[in-house]
C-alpha positions as CSV (number, residue, x, y, z in Angstrom):
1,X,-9.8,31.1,20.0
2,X,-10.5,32.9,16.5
3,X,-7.4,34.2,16.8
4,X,-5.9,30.5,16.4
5,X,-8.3,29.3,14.3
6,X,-6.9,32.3,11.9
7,X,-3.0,31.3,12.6
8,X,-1.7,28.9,9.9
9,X,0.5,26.6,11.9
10,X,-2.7,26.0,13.6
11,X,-4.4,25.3,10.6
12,X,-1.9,22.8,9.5
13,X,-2.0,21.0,13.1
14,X,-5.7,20.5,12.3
15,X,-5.0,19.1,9.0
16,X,-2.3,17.0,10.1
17,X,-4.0,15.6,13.0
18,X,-7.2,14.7,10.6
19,X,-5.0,13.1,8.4
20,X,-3.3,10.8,10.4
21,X,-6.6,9.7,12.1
22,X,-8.0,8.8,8.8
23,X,-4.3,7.2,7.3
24,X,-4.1,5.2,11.2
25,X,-8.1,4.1,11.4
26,X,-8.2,2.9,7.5
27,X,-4.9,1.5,7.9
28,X,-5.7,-0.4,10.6
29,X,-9.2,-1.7,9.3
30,X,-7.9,-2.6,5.8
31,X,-4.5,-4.6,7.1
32,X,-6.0,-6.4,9.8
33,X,-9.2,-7.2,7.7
34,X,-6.8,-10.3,6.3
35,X,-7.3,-11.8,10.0
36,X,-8.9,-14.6,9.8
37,X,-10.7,-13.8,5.8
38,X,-6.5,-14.9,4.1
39,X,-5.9,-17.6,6.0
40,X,-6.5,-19.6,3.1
41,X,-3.8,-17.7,1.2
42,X,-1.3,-20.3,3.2
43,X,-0.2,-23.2,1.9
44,X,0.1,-27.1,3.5
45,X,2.0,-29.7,2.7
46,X,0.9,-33.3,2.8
47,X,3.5,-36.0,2.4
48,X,1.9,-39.2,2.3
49,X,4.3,-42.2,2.1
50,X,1.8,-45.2,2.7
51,X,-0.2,-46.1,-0.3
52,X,-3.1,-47.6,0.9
53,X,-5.1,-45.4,3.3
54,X,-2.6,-42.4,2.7
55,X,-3.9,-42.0,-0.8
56,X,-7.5,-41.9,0.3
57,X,-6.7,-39.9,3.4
58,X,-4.6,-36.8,0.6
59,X,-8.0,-36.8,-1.2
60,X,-10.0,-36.1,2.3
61,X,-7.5,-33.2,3.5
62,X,-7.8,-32.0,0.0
63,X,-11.4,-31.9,0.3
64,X,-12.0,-30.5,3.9
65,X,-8.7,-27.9,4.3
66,X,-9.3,-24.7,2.8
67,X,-5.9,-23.9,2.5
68,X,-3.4,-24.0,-0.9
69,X,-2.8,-27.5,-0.9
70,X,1.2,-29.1,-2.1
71,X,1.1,-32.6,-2.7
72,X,4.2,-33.1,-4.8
73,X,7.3,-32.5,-2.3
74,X,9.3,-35.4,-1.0
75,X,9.7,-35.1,3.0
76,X,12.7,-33.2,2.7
77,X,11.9,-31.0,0.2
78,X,9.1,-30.0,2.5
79,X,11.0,-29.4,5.5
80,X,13.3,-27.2,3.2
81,X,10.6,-25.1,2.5
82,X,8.7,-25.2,6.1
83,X,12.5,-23.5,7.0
84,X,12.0,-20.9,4.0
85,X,8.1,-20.1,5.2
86,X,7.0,-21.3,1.8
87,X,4.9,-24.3,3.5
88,X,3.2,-23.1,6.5
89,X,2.0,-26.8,8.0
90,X,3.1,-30.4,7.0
91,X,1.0,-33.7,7.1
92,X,3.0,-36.4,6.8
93,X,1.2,-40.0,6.9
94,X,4.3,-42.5,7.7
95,X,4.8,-45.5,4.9
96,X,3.8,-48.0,7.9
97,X,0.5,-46.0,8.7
98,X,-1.6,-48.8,7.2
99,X,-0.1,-51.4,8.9
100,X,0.1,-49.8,12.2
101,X,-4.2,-49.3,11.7
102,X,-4.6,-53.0,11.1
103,X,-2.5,-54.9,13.5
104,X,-4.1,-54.8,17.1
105,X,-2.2,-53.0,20.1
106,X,-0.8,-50.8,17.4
107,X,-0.9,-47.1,17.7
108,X,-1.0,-45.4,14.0
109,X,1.3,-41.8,14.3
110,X,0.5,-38.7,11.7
111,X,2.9,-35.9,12.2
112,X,2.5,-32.7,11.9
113,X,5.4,-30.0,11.1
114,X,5.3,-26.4,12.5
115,X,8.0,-23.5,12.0
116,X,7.4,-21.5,15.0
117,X,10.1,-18.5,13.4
118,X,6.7,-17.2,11.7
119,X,4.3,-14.5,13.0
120,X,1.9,-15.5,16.0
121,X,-1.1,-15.3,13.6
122,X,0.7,-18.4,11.3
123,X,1.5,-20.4,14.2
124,X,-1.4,-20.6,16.5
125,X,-4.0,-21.0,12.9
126,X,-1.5,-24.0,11.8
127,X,-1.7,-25.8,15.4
128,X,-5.1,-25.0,15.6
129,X,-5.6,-26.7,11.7
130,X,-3.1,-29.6,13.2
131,X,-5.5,-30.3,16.0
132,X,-8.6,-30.0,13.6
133,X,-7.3,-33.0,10.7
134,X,-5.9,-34.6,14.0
135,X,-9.2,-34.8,15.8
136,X,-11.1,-35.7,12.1
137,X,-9.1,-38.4,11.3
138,X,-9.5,-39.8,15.2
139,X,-12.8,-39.6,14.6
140,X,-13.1,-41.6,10.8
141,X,-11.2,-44.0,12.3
142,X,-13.6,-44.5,15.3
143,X,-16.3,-44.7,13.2
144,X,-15.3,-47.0,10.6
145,X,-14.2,-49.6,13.4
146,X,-17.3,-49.4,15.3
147,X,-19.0,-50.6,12.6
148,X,-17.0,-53.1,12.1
149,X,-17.2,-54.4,16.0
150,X,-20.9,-53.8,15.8
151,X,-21.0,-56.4,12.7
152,X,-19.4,-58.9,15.1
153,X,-21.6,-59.0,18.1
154,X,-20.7,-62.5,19.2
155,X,-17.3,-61.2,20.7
156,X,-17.3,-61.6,24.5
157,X,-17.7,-58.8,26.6
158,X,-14.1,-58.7,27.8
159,X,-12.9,-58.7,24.4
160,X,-14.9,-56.6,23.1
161,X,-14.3,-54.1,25.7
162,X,-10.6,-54.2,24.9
163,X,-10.9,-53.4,21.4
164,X,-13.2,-50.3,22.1
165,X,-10.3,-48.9,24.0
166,X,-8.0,-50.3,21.2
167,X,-10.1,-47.9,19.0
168,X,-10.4,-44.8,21.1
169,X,-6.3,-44.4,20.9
170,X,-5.5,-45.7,17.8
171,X,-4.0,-42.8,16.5
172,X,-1.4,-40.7,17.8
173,X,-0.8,-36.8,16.3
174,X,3.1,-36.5,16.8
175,X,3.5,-32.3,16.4
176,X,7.3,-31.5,15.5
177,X,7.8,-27.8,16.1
178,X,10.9,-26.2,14.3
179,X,12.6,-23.1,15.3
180,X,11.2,-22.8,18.7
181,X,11.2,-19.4,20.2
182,X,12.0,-18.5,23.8
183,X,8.9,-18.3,25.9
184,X,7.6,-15.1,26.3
185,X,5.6,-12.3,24.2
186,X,8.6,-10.0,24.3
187,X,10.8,-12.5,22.7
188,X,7.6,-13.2,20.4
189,X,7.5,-9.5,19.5
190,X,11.0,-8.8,19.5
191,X,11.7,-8.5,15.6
192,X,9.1,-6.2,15.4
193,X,9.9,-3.8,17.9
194,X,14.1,-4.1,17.2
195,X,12.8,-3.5,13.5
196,X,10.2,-0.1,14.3
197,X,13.1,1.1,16.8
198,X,15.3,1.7,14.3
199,X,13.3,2.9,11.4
200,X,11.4,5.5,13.8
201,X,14.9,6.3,14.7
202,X,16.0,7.1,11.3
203,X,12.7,9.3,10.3
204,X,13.2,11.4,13.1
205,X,17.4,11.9,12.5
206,X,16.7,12.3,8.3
207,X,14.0,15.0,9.1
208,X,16.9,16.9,11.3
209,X,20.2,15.6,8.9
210,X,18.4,16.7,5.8
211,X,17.6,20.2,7.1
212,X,21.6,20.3,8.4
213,X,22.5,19.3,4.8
214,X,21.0,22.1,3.2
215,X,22.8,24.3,5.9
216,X,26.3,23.1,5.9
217,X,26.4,23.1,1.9
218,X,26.9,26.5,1.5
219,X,30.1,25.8,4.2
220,X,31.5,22.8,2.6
221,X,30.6,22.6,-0.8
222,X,27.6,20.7,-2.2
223,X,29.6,17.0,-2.6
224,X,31.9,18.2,0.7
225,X,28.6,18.1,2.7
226,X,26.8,15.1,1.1
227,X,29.6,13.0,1.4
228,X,30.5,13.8,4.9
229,X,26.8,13.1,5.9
230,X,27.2,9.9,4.3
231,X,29.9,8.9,6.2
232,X,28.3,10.6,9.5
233,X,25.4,8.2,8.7
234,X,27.4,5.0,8.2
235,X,29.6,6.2,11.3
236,X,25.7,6.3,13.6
237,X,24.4,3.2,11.8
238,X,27.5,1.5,13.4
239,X,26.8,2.9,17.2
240,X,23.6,3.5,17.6
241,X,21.8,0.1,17.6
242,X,24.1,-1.2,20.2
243,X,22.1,0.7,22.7
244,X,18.9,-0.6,22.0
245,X,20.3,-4.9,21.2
246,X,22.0,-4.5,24.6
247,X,18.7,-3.9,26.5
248,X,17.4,-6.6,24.7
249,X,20.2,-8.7,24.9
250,X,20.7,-8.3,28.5
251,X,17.0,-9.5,29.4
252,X,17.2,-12.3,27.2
253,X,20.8,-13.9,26.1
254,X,21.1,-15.7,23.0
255,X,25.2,-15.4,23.0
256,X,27.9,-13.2,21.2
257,X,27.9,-15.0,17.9
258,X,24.4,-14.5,17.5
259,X,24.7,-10.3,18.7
260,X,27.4,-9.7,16.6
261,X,25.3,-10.9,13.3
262,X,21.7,-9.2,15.1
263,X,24.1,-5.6,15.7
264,X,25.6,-6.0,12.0
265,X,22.0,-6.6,10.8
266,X,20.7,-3.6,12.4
267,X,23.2,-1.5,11.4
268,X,22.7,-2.4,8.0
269,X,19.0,-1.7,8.6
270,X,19.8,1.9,10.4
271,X,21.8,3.1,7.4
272,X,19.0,1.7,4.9
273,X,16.0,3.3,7.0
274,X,17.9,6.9,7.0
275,X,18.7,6.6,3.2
276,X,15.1,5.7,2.7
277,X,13.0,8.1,5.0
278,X,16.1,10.9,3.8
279,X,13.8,10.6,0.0
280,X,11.0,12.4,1.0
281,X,12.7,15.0,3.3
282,X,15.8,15.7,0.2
283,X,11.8,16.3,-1.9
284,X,9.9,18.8,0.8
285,X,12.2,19.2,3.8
286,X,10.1,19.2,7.0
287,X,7.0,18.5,4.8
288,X,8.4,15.0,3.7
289,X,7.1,13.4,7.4
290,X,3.9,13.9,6.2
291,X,5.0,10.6,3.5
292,X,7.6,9.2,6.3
293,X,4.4,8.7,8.8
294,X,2.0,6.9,6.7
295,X,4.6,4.7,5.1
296,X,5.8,4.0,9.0
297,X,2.4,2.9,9.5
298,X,1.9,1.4,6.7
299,X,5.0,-0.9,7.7
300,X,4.1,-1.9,10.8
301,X,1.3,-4.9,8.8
302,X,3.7,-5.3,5.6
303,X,6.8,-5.8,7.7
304,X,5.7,-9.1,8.4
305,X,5.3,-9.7,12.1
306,X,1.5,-9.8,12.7
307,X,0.9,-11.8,9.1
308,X,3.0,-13.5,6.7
309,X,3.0,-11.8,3.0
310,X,0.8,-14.5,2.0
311,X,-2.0,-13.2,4.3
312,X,-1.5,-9.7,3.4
313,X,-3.9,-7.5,1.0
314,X,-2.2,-6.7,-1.9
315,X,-1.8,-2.4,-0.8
316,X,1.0,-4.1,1.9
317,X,1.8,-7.5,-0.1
318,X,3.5,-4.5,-2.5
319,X,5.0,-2.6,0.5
320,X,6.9,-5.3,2.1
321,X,8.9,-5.8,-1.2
322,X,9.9,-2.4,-0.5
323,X,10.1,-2.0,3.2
324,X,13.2,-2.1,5.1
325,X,11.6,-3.2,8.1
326,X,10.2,-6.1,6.1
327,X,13.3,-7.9,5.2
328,X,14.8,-6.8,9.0
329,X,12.2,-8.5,10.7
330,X,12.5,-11.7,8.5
331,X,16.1,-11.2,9.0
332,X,15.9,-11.1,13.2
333,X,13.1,-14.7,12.7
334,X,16.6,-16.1,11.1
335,X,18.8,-14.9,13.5
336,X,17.3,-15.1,16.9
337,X,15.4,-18.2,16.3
338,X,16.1,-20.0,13.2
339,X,14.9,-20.2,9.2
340,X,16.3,-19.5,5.8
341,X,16.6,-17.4,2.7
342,X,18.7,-15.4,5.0
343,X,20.6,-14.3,1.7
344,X,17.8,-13.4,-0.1
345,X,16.4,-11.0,2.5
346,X,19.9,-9.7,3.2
347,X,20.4,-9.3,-0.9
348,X,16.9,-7.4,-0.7
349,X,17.9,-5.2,2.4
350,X,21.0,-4.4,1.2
351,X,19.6,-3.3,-2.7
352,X,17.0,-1.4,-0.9
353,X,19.4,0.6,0.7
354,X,21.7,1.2,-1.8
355,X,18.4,2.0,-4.5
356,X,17.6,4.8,-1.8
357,X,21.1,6.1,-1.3
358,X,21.3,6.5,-5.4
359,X,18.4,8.7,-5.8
360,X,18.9,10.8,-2.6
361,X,22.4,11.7,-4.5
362,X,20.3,11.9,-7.8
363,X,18.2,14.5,-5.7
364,X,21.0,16.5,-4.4
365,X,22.3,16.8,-7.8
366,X,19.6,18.5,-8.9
367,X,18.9,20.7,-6.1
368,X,22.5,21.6,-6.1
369,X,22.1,22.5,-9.4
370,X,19.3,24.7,-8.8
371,X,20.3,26.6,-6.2
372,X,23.6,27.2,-7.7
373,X,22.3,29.1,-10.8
374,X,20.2,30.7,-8.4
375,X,23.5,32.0,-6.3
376,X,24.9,33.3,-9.9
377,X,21.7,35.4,-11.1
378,X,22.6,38.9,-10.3
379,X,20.9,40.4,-7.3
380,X,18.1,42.5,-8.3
381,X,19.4,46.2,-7.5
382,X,17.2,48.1,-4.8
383,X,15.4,51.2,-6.4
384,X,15.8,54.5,-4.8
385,X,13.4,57.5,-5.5
């Protein structure tokens, strides 16, 4: 055993496997810490088109909801940016909502507005928040017309009876959910994982390309070999997430249109992840996975799956603007199940990609340069005695 301990690979096992159990465990307690202390961070939307009891009932959600609070958007305007993820929740209070509370055998309907497309963490707080203003404003309701019916005891039983029961349903939460997903935690999960599988993909094939690179340069040429890694990249970008969308695909169908724009996606995401991990291992060669991991890691809370960037501390909030697996998994939300901005994320993918491919050629230009004037410094002579 001293033996090993002495051996340095060993040595650097140890202190790779230390490192990655303090990187994973703070990681893990510092993202997720956000769960449930952000959730204020989101913002709701309350459309009030009745003037009489709407007004007063704005003032009460702005009082009681601990949430960031938009009260100047027109219906549409809100359901624009529900789509977008901008407005997490909407509270609309229908122009007739007064009336409906006054007349007798009328049922008064608030609607709530949900964008399923969002991470599980967004949707279940937002219906849980729906059900909370829902069962509040049942409740103020109740209360205010029980005082009222208790002011007027001389109603006969009958009558009075009826009205109780008029008060105990008098209004109605209509929940509108956008975007629906498939049923299922796969489908759930499924940007996440189509998202990781490529990226881990990609770490693992830079790692090996890079090391190849250096190899076949002294071959082909310093550009010769670059460029025909380039278009060996492109060429695997292409194939290889067909595999992995047709296992998907096949479990759950959502038709050829919408695979042809998931494969182009990921293709564009498979050439962006290899530029991208391909930084650290063009810097220290097999030592650049020591960077690839943690950033991995780091992607799997500010790629946007388990928490919208709202929610997220501001170590990942500054990640995700940066991470290709962010603006993937927004990407597969649009695609498989509905939202916007699609050109935005594809704008940021696509410059992400490109920003990496630039420096890795900035890189080799300066390694080739190195070890070029190293190739013509004369070989020292060996001395003889």
């Amino acid at each position: 055993m001293k033996a090993f301990l002495k051996n340095k690979m060993v040595i650097g096992g140890i202190f790779m496997m230390v490192f990655y159990q303090i990187a994973m465990i703070g990681m893990f307690m510092y993202g997720y810490s956000a769960v449930p202390k952000n959730l204020p961070d989101l913002t709701v939307a309350i459309v009030s088109e009745d003037e009489q009891t709407g007004a007063k009932m704005v003032e009460q959600l702005k009082e009681q909801l601990p949430f960031h609070i938009n009260t100047g958007l027109s219906l549409e305007q809100a359901k624009t940016e529900l789509d977008n993820r901008s407005v997490h929740l909407i509270v609309h209070i229908p122009q007739n909502f007064t009336q409906q509370l006054s007349q007798q055998g009328e049922q008064a309907q608030l609607d709530f507005f949900m964008n399923d497309s969002n991470p599980a963490t967004t949707s279940s707080a937002m219906q849980s928040v729906a059900d909370q203003i829902s069962s509040k404003m049942v409740a103020q309701i109740q209360t205010q017309s029980f005082e009222g019916l208790l002011q007027n005891m001389q109603l006969p039983e009958e009558q009075a009876q009826q009205m109780v029961e008029g008060i105990m349903t008098k209004v109605s939460a209509n929940m509108v959910v956008t975007n629906p997903k498939p049923a299922g935690m796969h489908n759930q999960m499924a940007p996440m994982f189509l998202a990781m599988a490529g990226y881990v993909g990609a770490m693992i094939y830079s790692m090996i390309s890079v090391g190849a690179l250096q190899q076949m340069k002294g071959q082909l040429g310093k550009w010769k070999a670059f460029l025909g890694l380039q278009g060996l990249n492109a060429l695997l970008a292409l194939i290889v997430p067909l595999i992995g969308l047709t296992i998907y695909f096949s479990i759950h169908g959502y038709g050829a249109e919408t695979f042809l724009k998931v494969w182009m996606l990921h293709a564009l995401e498979l050439f962006t992840a290899i530029s991208f991990t391909s930084i650290f291992c063009m810097l220290a060669g097999q030592a650049g996975m020591l960077l690839n991991m943690p950033l991995l890691l780091s992607q799997t809370i500010a790629g946007g799956a388990m928490m919208p960037q709202e929610m997220m501390p501001g170590f990942f909030k500054a990640i995700s603007y940066i991470s290709p697996m962010f603006y993937t998994i927004q990407l597969d939300y649009n695609l498989l199940f509905g939202g916007g901005q699609t050109p935005k994320y594809l704008l940021g993918l696509a410059l992400i990609g490109a920003g990496a491919l630039l420096i890795n050629t900035l890189i080799h230009q300066f390694k080739g340069v190195k070890a070029t004037n190293e190739e013509n410094t004369p070989a020292a002579q060996p001395q003889f005695m």
